[in-house]
VEXBA-775947 format. One record per residue (C-alpha): residue number from 1; residue in three letters; x, y, z. Coordinates in nm, 3 decimals, decimal comma. Example, Ala and Ser with C-alpha at 12.3 -4.5 7.8 and 13.67 -1.06 7.14 Angstrom:
[1; ALA; [1,230; -0,450; 0,780]]
[2; SER; [1,367; -0,106; 0,714]]
! end
This chain:
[1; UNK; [1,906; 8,662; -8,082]]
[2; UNK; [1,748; 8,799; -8,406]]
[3; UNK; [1,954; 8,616; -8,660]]
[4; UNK; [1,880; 8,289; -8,463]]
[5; UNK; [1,528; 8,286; -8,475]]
[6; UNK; [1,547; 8,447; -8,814]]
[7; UNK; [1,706; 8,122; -8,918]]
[8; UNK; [1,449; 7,908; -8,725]]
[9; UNK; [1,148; 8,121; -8,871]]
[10; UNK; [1,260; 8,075; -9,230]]
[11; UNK; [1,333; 7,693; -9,178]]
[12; UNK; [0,971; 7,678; -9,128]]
[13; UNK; [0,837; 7,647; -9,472]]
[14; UNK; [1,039; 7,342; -9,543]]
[15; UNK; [0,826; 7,116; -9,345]]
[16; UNK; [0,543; 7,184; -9,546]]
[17; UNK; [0,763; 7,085; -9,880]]
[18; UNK; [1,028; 6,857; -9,845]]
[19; UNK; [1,172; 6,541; -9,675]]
[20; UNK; [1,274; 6,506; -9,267]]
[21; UNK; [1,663; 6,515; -9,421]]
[22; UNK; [1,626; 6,826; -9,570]]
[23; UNK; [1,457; 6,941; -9,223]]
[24; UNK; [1,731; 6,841; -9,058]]
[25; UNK; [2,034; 6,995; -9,259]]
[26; UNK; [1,803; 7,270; -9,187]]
[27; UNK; [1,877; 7,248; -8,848]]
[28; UNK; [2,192; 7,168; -8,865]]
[29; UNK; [2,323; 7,452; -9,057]]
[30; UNK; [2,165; 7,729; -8,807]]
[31; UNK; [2,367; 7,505; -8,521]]
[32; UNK; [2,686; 7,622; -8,691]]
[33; UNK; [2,536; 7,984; -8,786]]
[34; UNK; [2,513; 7,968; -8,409]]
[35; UNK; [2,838; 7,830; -8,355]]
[36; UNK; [3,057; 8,056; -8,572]]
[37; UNK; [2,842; 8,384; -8,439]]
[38; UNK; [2,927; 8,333; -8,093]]
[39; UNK; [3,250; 8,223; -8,116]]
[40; UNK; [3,408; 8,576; -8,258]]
[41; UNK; [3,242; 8,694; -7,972]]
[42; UNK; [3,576; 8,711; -7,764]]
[43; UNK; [3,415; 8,769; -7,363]]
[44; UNK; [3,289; 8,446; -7,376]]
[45; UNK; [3,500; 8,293; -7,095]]
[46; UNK; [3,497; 8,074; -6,814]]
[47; UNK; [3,667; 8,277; -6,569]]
[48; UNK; [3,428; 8,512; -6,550]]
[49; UNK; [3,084; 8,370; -6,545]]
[50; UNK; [2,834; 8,509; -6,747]]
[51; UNK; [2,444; 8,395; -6,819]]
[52; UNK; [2,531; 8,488; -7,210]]
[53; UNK; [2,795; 8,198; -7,183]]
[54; UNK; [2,529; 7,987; -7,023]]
[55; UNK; [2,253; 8,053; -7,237]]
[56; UNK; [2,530; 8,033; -7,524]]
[57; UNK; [2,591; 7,639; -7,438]]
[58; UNK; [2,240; 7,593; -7,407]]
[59; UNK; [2,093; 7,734; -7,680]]
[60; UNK; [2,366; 7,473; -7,869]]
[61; UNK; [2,317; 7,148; -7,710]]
[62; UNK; [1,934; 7,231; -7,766]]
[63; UNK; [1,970; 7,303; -8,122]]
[64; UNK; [2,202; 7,010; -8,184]]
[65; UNK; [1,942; 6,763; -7,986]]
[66; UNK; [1,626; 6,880; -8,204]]
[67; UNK; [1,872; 6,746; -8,488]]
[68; UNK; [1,937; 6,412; -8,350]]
[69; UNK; [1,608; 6,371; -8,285]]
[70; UNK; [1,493; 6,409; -8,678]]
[71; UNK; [1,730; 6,136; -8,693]]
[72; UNK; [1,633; 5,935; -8,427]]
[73; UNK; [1,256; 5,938; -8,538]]
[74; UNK; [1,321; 5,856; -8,883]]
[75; UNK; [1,093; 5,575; -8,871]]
[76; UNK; [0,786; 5,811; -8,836]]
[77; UNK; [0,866; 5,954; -9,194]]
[78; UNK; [0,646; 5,719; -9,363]]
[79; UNK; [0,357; 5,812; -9,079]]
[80; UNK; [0,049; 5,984; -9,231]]
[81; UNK; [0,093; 6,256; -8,934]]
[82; UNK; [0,481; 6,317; -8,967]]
[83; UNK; [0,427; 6,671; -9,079]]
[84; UNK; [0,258; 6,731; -8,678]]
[85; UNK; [0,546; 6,614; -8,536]]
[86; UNK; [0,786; 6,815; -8,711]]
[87; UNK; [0,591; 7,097; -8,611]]
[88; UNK; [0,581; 7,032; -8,275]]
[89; UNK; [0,942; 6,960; -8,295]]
[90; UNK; [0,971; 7,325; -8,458]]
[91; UNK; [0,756; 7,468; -8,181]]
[92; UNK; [0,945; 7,354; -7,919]]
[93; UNK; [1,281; 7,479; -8,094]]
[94; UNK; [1,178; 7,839; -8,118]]
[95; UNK; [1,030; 7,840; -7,773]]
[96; UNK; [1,372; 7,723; -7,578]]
[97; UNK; [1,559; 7,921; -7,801]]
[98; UNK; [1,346; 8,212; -7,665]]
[99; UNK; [1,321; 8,081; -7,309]]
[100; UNK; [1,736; 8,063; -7,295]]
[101; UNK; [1,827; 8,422; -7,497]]
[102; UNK; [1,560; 8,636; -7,353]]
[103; UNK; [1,650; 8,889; -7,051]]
[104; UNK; [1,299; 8,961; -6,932]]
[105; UNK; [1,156; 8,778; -6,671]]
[106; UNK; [0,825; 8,777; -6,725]]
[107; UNK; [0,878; 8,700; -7,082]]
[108; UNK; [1,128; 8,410; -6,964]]
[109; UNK; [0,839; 8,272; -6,753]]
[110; UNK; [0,622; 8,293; -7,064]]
[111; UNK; [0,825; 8,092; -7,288]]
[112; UNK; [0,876; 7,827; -7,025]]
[113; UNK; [0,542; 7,767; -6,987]]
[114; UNK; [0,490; 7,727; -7,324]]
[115; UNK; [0,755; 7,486; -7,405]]
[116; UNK; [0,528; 7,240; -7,219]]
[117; UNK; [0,259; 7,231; -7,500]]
[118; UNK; [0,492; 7,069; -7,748]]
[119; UNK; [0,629; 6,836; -7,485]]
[120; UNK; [0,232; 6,729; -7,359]]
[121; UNK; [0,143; 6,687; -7,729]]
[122; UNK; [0,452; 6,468; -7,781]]
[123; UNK; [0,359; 6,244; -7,503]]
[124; UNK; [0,023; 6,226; -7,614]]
[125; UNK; [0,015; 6,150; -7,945]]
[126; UNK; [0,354; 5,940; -7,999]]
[127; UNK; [0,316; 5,770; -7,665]]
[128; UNK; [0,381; 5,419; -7,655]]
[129; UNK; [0,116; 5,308; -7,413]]
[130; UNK; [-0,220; 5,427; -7,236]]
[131; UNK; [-0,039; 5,504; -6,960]]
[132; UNK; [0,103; 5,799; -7,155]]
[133; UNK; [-0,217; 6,005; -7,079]]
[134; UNK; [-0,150; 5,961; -6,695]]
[135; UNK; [0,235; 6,071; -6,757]]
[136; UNK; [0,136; 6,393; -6,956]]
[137; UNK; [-0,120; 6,485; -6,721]]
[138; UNK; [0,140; 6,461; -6,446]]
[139; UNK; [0,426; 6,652; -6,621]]
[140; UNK; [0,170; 6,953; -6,696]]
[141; UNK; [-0,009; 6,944; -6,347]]
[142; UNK; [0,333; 6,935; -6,136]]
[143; UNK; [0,458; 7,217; -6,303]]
[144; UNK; [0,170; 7,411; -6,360]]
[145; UNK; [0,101; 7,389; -6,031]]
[146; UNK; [0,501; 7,506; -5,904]]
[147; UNK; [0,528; 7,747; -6,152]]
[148; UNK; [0,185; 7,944; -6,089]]
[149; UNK; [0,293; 8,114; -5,790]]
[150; UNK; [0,605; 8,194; -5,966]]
[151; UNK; [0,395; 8,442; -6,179]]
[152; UNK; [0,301; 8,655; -5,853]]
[153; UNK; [0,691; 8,603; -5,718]]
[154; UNK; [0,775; 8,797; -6,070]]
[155; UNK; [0,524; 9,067; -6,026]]
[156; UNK; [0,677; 9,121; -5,670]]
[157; UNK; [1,039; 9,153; -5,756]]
[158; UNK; [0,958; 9,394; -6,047]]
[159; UNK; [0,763; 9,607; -5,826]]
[160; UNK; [1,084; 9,584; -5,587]]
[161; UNK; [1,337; 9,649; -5,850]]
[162; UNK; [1,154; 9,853; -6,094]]
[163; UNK; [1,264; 9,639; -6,339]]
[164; UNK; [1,192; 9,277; -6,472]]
[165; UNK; [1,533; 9,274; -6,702]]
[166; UNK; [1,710; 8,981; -6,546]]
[167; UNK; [2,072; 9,131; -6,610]]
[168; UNK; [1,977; 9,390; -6,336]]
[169; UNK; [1,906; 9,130; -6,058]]
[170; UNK; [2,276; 9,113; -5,909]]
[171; UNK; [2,332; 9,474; -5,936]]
[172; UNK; [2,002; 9,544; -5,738]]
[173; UNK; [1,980; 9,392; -5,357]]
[174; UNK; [1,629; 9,303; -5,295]]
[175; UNK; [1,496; 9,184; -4,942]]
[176; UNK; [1,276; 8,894; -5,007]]
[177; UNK; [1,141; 8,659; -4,732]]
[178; UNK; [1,174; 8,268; -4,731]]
[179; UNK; [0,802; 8,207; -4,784]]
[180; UNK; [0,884; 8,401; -5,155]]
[181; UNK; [1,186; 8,311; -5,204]]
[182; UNK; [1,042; 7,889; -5,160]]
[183; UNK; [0,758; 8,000; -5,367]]
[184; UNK; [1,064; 8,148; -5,657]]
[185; UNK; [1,267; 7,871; -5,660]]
[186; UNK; [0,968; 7,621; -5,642]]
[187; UNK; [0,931; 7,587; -5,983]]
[188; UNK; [1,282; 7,552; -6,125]]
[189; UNK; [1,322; 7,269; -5,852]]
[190; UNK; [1,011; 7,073; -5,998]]
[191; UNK; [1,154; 7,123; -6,358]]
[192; UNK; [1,531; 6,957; -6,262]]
[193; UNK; [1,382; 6,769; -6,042]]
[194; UNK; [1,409; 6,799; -5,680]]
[195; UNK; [1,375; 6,467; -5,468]]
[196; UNK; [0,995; 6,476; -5,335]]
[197; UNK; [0,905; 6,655; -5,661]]
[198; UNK; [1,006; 6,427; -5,892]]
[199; UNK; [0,740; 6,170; -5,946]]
[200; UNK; [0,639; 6,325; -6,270]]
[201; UNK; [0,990; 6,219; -6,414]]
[202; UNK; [0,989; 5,868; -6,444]]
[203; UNK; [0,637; 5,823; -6,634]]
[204; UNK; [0,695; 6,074; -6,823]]
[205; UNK; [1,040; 5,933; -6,965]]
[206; UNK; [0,858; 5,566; -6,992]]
[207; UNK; [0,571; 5,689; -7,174]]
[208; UNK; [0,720; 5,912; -7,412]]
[209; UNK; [0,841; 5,836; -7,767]]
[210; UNK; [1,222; 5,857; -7,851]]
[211; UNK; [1,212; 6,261; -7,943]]
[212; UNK; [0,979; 6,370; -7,615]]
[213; UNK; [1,270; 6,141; -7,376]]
[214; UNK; [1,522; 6,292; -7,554]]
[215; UNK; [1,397; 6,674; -7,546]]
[216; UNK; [1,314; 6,587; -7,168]]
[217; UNK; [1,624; 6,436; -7,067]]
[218; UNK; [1,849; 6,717; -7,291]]
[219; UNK; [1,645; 7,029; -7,234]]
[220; UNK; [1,375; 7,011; -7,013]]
[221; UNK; [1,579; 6,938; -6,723]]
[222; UNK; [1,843; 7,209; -6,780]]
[223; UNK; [1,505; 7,469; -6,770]]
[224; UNK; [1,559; 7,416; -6,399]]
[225; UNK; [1,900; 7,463; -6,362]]
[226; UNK; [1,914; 7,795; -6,622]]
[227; UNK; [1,624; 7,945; -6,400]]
[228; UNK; [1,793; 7,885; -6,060]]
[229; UNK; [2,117; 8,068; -6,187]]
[230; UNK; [1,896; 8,376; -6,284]]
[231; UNK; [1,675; 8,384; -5,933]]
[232; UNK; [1,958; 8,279; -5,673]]
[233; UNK; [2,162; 8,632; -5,737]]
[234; UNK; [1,846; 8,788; -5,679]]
[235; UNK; [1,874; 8,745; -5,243]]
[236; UNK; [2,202; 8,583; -5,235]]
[237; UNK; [2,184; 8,608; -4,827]]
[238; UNK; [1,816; 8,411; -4,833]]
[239; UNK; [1,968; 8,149; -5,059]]
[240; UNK; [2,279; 8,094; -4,810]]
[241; UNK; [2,008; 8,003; -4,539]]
[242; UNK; [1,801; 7,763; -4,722]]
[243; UNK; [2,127; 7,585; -4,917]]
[244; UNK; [2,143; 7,332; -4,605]]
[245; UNK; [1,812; 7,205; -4,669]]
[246; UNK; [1,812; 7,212; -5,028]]
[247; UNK; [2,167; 7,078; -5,011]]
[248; UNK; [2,102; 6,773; -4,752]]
[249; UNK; [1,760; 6,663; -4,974]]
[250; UNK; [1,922; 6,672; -5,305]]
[251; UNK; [2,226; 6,465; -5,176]]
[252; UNK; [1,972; 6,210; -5,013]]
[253; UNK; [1,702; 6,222; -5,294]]
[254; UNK; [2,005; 6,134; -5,505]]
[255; UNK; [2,156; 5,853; -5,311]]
[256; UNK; [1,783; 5,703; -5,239]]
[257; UNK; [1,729; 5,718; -5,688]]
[258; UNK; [2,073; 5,584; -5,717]]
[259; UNK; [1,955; 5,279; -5,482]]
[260; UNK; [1,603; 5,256; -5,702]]
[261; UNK; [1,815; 5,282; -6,019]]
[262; UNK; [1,934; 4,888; -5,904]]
[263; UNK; [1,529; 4,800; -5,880]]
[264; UNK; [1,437; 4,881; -6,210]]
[265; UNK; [1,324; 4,626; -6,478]]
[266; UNK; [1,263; 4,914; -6,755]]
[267; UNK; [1,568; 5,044; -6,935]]
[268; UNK; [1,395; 5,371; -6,938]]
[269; UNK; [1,286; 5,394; -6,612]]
[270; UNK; [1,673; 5,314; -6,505]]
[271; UNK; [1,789; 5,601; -6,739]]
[272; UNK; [1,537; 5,879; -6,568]]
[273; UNK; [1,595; 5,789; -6,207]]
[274; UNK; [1,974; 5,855; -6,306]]
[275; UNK; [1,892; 6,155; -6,442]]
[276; UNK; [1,760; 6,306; -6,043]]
[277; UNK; [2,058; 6,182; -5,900]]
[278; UNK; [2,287; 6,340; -6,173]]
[279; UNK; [2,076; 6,648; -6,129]]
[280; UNK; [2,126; 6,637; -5,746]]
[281; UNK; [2,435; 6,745; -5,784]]
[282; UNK; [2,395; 6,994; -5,998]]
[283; UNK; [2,147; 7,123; -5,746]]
[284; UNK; [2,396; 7,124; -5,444]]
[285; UNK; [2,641; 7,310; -5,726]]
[286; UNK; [2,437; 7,551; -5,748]]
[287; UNK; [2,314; 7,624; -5,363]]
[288; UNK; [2,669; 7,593; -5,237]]
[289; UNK; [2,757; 7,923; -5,401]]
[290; UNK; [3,079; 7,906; -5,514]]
[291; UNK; [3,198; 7,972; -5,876]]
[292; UNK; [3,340; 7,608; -5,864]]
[293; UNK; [2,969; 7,470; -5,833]]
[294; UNK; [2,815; 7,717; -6,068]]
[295; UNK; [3,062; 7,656; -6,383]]
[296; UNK; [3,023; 7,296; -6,274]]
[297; UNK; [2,688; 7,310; -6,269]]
[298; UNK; [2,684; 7,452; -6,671]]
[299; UNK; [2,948; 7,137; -6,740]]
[300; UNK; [2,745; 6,895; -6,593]]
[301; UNK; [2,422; 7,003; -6,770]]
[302; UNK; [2,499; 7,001; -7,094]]
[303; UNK; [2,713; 6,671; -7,028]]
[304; UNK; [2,431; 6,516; -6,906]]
[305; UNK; [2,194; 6,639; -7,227]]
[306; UNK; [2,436; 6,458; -7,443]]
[307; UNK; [2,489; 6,132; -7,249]]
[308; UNK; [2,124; 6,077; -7,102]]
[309; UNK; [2,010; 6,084; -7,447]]
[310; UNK; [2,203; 5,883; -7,598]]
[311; UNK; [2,123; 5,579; -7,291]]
[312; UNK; [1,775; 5,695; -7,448]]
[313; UNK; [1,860; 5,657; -7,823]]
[314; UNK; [2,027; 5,308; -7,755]]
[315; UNK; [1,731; 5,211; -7,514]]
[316; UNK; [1,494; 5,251; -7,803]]
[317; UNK; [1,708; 5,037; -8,044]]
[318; UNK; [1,685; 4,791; -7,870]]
[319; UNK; [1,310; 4,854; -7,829]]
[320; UNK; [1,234; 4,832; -8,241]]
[321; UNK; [1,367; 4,524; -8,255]]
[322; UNK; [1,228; 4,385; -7,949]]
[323; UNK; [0,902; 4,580; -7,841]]
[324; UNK; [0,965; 4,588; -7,499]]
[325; UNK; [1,175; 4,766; -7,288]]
[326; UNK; [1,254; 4,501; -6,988]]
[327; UNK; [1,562; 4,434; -6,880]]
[328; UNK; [1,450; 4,050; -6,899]]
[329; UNK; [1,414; 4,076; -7,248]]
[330; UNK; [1,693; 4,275; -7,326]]
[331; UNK; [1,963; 4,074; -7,329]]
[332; UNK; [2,251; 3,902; -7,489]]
[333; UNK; [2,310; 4,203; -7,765]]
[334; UNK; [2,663; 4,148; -7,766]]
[335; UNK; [2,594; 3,793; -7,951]]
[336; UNK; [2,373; 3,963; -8,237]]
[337; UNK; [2,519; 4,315; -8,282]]
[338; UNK; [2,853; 4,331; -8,175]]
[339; UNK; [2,898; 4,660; -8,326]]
[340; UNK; [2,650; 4,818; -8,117]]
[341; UNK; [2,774; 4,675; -7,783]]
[342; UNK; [3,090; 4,956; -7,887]]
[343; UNK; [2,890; 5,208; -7,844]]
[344; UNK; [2,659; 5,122; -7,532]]
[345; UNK; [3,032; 5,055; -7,379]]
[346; UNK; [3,171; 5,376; -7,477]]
[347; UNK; [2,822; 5,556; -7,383]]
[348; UNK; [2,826; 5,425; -7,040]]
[349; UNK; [3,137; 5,484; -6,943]]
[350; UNK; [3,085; 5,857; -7,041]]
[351; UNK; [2,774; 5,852; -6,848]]
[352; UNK; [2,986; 5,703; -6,526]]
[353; UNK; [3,173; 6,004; -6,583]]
[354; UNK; [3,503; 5,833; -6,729]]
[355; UNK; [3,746; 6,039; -6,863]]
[356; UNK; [3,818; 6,164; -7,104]]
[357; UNK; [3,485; 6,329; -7,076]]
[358; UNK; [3,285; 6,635; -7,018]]
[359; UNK; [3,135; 6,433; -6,743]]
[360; UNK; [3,432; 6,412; -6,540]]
[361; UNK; [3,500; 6,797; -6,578]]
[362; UNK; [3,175; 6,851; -6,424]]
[363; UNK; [3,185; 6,605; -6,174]]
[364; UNK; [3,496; 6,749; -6,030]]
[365; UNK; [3,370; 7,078; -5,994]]
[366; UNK; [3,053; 7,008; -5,825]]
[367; UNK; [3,211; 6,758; -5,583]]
[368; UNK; [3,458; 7,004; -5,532]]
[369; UNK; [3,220; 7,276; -5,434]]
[370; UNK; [3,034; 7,060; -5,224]]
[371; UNK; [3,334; 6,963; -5,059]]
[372; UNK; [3,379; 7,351; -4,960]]
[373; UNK; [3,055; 7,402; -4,876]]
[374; UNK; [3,076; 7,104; -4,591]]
[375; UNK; [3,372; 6,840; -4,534]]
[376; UNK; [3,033; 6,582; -4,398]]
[377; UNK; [2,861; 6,559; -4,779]]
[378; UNK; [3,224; 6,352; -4,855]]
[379; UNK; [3,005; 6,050; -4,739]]
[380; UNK; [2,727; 6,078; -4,984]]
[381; UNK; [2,915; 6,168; -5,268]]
[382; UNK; [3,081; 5,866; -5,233]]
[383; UNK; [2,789; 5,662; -5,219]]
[384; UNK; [2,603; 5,866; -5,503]]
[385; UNK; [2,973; 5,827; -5,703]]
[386; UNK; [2,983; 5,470; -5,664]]
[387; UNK; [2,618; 5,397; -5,680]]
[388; UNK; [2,667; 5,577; -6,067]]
[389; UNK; [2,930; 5,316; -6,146]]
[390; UNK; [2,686; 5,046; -6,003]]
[391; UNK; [2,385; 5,111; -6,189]]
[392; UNK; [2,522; 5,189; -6,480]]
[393; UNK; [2,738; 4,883; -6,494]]
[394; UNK; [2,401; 4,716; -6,423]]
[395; UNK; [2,237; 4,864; -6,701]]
[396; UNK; [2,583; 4,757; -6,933]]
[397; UNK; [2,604; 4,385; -6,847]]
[398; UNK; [2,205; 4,314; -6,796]]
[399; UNK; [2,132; 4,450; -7,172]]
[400; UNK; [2,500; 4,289; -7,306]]
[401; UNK; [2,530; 3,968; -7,167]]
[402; UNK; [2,298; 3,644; -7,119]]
[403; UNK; [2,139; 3,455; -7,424]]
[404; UNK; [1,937; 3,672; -7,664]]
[405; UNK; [1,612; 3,580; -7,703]]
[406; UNK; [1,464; 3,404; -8,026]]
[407; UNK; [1,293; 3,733; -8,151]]
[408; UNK; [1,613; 3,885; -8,151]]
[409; UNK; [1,803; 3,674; -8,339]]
[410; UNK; [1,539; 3,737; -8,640]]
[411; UNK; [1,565; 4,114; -8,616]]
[412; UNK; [1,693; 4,353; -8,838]]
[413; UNK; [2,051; 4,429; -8,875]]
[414; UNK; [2,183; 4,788; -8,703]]
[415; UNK; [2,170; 5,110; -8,971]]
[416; UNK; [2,431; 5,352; -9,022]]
[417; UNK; [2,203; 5,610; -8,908]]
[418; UNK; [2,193; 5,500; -8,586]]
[419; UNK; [2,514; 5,483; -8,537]]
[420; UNK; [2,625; 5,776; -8,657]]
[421; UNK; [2,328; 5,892; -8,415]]
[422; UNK; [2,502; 5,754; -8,097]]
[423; UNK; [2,871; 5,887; -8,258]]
[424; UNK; [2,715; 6,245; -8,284]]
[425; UNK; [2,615; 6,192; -7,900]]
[426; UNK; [2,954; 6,084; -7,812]]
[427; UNK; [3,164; 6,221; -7,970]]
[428; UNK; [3,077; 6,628; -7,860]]
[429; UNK; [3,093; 6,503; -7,486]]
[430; UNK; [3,486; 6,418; -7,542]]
[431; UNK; [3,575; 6,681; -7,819]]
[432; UNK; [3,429; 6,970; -7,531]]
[433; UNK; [3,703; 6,889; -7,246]]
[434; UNK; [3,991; 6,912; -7,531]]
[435; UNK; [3,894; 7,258; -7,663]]
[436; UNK; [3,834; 7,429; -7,326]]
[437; UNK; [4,162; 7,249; -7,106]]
[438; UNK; [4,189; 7,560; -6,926]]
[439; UNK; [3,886; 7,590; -6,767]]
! end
C-alpha cells in the first residue's frame, strides 16, 4: 500500500507546475506500477476469494477512471480554477485508494466518509445547473445520515472481537442482533444503492459535471458493494435471515428502475436509473451467499465502472455540442458523426451485457447464484434481463436515429481524444474476460 500512495503523494507537485497531460501520464504510469506489483504476486486467484483480490481490481479500475477523467474534462484546462479541480480529483484518488487497501475498520469508515468531500465539491462547483445544490445536499445528507450509526455498529464489534482489523472478522464468530446488523449494512446499501434509498442517485448523476458522474458511477457505487463483502462474514447466520428481504427488494427495486429507465427524457437520468438495477443484482449476489454471487459480484462491479461511464462520457458529447441533455434533442447522430455512432453501438451492447464482455461473465454468475438461492427469482431476472436490452436499445436508437437538429449540423467535428476516451472504456471490459477464461 506504501509504494502506491508514495506514487500518488509525489504526483502531487505536478499540478502546481505543469499541464493536465502531464497530470495524467502521471496517473497513468502509477496504474501500471500498480499493475506490474500485483501481478508477481502469485495468490491472487479466483478460486479462492480473497478481499486483497477485490481491493486489487478496485484500486485499478479507480486509478484508471481518475485518468479518463483528466481526459474527459479537458475542456476545463483553459478554466481560471482548473488547478481546484485537479486537486479535488487528487483528493479523491488518495482517499479510495486508502478506503479500498486499508484493513482497519474504523479507519475504512474514515476514509469513506471523506471521499464525499471531493465528490460534494465536484457537484458544487462544476455543476451544470442550480439544481446541483439540491443534488449535493442530498448525496451528503443520505449518507451521512446511513453511515452515522455505522460509527457506533464499529465501536460494538471491536469491543466484541477485540479487534477492528477487518481480516479477523471471518475467523472470529460474533453474535450480533438484526436491529445492528440493519443499522451495519445500512450504509453500504445507501452507497450502491438499495431501492427505497436511492433517490439521491439520479440528481446527483444529472447535476454533476462529466468527472463527478463518472467517479460516481465507477467508484462511488462499488464503496457499497466493497463494504458489504467486509461486514456480511462478520454474522454470516444473521445475514442468511435477512437475504429474503434484501433479496426480494433489490430484484423489485430493479425491475420497477428498469421500467422508469423507458420514462426518461434525460440521457443521464436513463444512465443512473440503470445503474440501481445493475446494482440490484449485485446486491442479491452478494446476500445469496454463494461464491458464485460473490466473484460475480467483483465481475459485475468493475464491469459496470467501465461501461456506465462510458454511457456517461458519450452522454456528455453529445451535450457540448448540443447543451442539453434530452432525448428530444438528441437525435439523428448517426447522420453527422458516423464515427461516433461505432462506438455508442459497441458501448451499448457491452452495457446489455453482450459478449464478448466482462458484463456477460458477471451476469452469469449472479443470475446463477440467484438461481441457487431460489428457482422463483427466474421470473424477475428475466424481466430485469430483458428490460436491460429494452432500455438500452431505447437509449441506442432515440440518440442515433431521427433528423438531427439544425444546431447540430453546425457543431464541431468529433476529436481523437474522445475517442480514444470511449476506446480506453471499451476496450478493458473485453480484453478482462480473455486474460482470466478460467475463472
Amino acid at each position: 500500500m506504501l509504494k502506491i500512495l508514495g506514487g500518488i503523494l509525489f504526483l502531487a507537485p505536478l499540478m502546481f507546475f505543469t499541464t493536465w497531460m502531464i497530470v495524467g501520464s502521471g496517473v497513468l504510469s502509477i496504474l501500471f506500477l500498480w499493475w506490474t506489483l500485483v501481478n508477481f504476486v502469485p495468490d491472487f486467484m479466483f478460486e479462492n476469494f480473497s478481499f486483497s483480490l477485490t481491493s486489487y481490481f478496485l484500486v485499478l479500475l479507480l486509478i484508471w477512471l481518475i485518468f479518463l477523467m483528466i481526459m474527459s474534462s479537458y475542456s476545463l484546462a483553459k478554466m481560471s480554477n482548473n488547478l481546484i479541480f485537479l486537486l479535488l480529483l487528487f483528493m479523491l484518488l488518495m482517499f479510495l485508494v486508502l478506503t479500498f487497501l486499508t484493513s482497519d475498520f474504523l479507519m475504512f469508515y474514515i476514509m469513506f466518509e471523506c471521499s464525499l468531500i471531493p465528490t460534494f465539491l465536484l457537484i458544487m462547483g462544476w455543476g451544470y445547473q442550480p439544481e446541483r445544490t439540491q443534488a449535493g445536499w442530498y448525496l451528503l445528507f443520505y449518507t451521512l445520515v446511513a453511515s452515522l450509526p455505522l460509527l457506533v455498529c464499529i465501536f460494538l464489534v471491536g469491543h466484541g472481537l477485540g479487534t477492528l482489523n477487518m481480516n479477523y472478522f471471518s475467523f472470529y464468530s460474533l453474535s450480533i442482533d438484526s436491529f445492528m446488523f440493519t443499522f451495519l449494512v445500512l450504509a453500504f446499501l445507501v452507497k450502491m444503492p438499495m431501492y427505497f434509498f436511492h433517490l439521491w442517485l439520479p440528481s446527483a448523476h444529472v447535476e454533476a459535471p462529466i468527472a463527478g458522474s463518472m467517479i460516481l458511477a465507477g467508484i462511488l457505487l462499488k464503496l457499497g458493494g466493497y463494504g458489504l463483502m467486509r461486514v456480511l462474514v462478520i454474522d454470516a447466520s444473521i445475514s442468511l435471515k435477512l437475504s429474503s428481504f434484501i433479496i426480494s427488494v433489490s430484484l423489485m427495486g430493479g425491475l420497477i428502475t428498469s421500467l422508469i429507465c423507458l420514462a426518461q427524457s434525460d440521457i443521464k437520468a436513463l444512465i443512473a436509473y440503470s445503474s440501481v438495477a445493475h446494482m440490484s443484482l449485485v446486491l442479491g449476489g452478494l446476500f445469496s451467499s454463494y461464491l458464485w454471487g460473490w466473484n460475480g459480484a467483483i465481475m459485475m462491479m468493475v464491469a459496470h465502472g467501465l461501461s456506465s461511464s462510458s454511457l456517461f462520457c458519450l452522454a456528455n458529447i453529445s451535450y457540448e455540442r448540443i447543451n442539453s441533455r434530452s432525448l428530444v434533442l438528441i437525435r439523428g447522430l448517426l447522420n453527422i458523426f458516423p464515427s461516433l455512432t461505432i462506438w455508442w453501438f459497441l458501448v451499448s451492447a457491452v452495457s446489455m451485457a453482450a459478449p464478448p464482455s466482462l458484463n456477460l461473465l458477471g451476469e452469469i454468475s449472479l443470475i446463477n447464484s440467484l438461481v441457487a438461492w431460489s428457482e422463483w427469482t427466474v421470473i424477475v431476472l428475466i424481466f430485469i434481463s430483458f428490460m436491460s436490452a429494452a432500455y438500452t436499445l431505447y437509449l441506442y436508437s432515440s440518440t442515433q436515429h431521427g433528423h438531427p437538429i439544425s444546431s447540430l449540423i453546425a457543431s464541431y467535428p468529433i476529436s481523437m481524444r474522445e475517442i480514444l476516451m470511449i476506446f480506453l472504456h471499451w476496450f478493458p471490459l473485453n480484453l478482462l474476460i480473455f486474460l482470466n477464461w478460467n475463472w
